[in-house]
N, C-alpha and C positions, 0 to 999 in steps of 0.2 A: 716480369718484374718480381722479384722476390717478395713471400709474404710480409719480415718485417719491413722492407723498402715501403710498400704499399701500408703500412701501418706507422711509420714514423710521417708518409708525409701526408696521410689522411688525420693522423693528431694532430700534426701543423696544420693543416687545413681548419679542421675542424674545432681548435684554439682560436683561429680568428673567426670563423662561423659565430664561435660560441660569447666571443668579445662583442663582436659588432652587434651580435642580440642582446650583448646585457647592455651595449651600451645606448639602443634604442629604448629596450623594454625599462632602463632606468631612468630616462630621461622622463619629463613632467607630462610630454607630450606619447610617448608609449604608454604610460602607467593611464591618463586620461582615455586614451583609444581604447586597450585594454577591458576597460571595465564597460565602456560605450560598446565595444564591437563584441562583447562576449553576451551579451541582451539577444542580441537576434543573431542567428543563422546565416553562414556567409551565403552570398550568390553563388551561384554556379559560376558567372563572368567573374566574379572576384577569385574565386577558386584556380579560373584560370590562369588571370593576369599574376595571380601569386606565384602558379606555377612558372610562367615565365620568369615573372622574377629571381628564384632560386635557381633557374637556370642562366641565368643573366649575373648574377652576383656573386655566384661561384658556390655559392654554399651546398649544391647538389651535387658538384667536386669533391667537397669533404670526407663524404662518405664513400667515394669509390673504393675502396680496399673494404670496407666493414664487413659485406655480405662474403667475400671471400676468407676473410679473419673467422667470422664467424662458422663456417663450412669448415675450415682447418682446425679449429677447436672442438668443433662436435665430432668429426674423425678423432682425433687426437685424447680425445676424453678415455678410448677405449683403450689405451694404454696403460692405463690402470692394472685392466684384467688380463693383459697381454701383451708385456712390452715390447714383444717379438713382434709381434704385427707392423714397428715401425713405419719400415717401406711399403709396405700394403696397405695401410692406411693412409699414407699421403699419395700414393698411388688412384688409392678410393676418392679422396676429395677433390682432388684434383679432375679424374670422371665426373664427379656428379657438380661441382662448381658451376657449369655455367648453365643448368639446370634452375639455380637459385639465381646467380646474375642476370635473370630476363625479371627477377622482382626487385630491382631496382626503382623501379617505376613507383615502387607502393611510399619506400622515403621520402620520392619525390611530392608524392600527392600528400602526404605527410605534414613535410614545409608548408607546403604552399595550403593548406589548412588552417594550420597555423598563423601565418601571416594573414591569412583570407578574415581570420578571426578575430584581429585585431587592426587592420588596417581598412581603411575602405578604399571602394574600388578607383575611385580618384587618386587618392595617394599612392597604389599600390602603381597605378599608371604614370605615377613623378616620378617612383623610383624607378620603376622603368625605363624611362624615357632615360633616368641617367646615367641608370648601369650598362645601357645602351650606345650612351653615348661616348667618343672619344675617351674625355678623363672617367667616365666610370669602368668601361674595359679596360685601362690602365693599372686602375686601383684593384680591379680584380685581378691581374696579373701579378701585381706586383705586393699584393696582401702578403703572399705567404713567404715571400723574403723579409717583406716588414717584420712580419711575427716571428720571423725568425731570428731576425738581429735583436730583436726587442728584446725578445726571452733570452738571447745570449746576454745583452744587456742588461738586464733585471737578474738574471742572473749573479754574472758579478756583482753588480751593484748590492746583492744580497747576501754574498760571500764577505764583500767588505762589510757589509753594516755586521753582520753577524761576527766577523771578528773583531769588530771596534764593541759591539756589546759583551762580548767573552771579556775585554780588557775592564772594562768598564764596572763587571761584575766581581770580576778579580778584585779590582780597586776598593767597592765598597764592600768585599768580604776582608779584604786586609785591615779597614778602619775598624772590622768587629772583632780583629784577630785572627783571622784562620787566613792562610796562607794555602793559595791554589795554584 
């Protein structure tokens, strides 16, 4: 798969990764856990069950392109000094890429830190059970079409509102006299 390919759908990914985190961590019951589970030290078993989680809920999806993004930029940086190197240098990254893709794993332990640090280990086992279950494999499949229509949606929805305020702006520069 091409580098941007793998970077447009790891931003889509990782827009709904980054939604459903803010929309936990804002919620009353995040913000509460939050300040509770960052007092002590997660478990090891919490640690885990976190990690399953982020493997379960897709958010360890997200980032599949990043470590290769990032490999292809640190090549790519030396073009600066040598824009000849082109082909050689993606030639290079491309060799040493899955060198770096076996530290994957370290993202993953990352997450699930993360979550291990604000969630306890009960909870962290609900959500599992539901990302597990039928409709939460579901929602994990079918997130990143949501997000995707969404933002196509918000999108427009944001091309309109911003041309109805250009009119809008217009109008009350007309009442001061100046004509836009």
């Amino acid at each position: 798969m091409p580098s941007f390919c793998r970077t447009r759908r790891a931003s889509g990914l990782f827009a709904a990764a980054a939604l459903s985190a803010a929309l936990l961590v804002g919620s009353p019951l995040g913000v509460s856990m939050a300040h509770a589970q960052q007092a002590a030290a997660p478990s090891a078993a919490q640690v885990e069950t976190a990690r399953k989680l982020v493997l379960a809920n897709g958010e360890a999806r997200a980032f599949d392109g990043v470590i290769g993004n990032i490999v292809d930029g640190a090549a790519l940086s030396f073009l600066q000094t040598n824009p000849d190197l082109v082909q050689h240098l993606r030639e290079a990254a491309i060799a040493v890429r899955p060198e770096f893709e076996k530290r994957k794993d370290e993202i993953i332990d990352m997450l699930a830190k993360v979550y291990a640090q604000r969630f306890s280990e009960a909870e962290l086992k609900d959500a599992l059970t539901f990302y597990t279950s039928p409709v939460g494999k579901k929602l994990v499949d079918e997130r990143p079409i949501i997000v995707q229509d969404a933002l196509r949606q918000i999108q427009a929805w944001g091309a309109e509102l911003n041309g109805e305020a250009v009119e809008r702006v217009r109008a009350e520069m007309r009442k001061k006299g100046f004509d836009l």
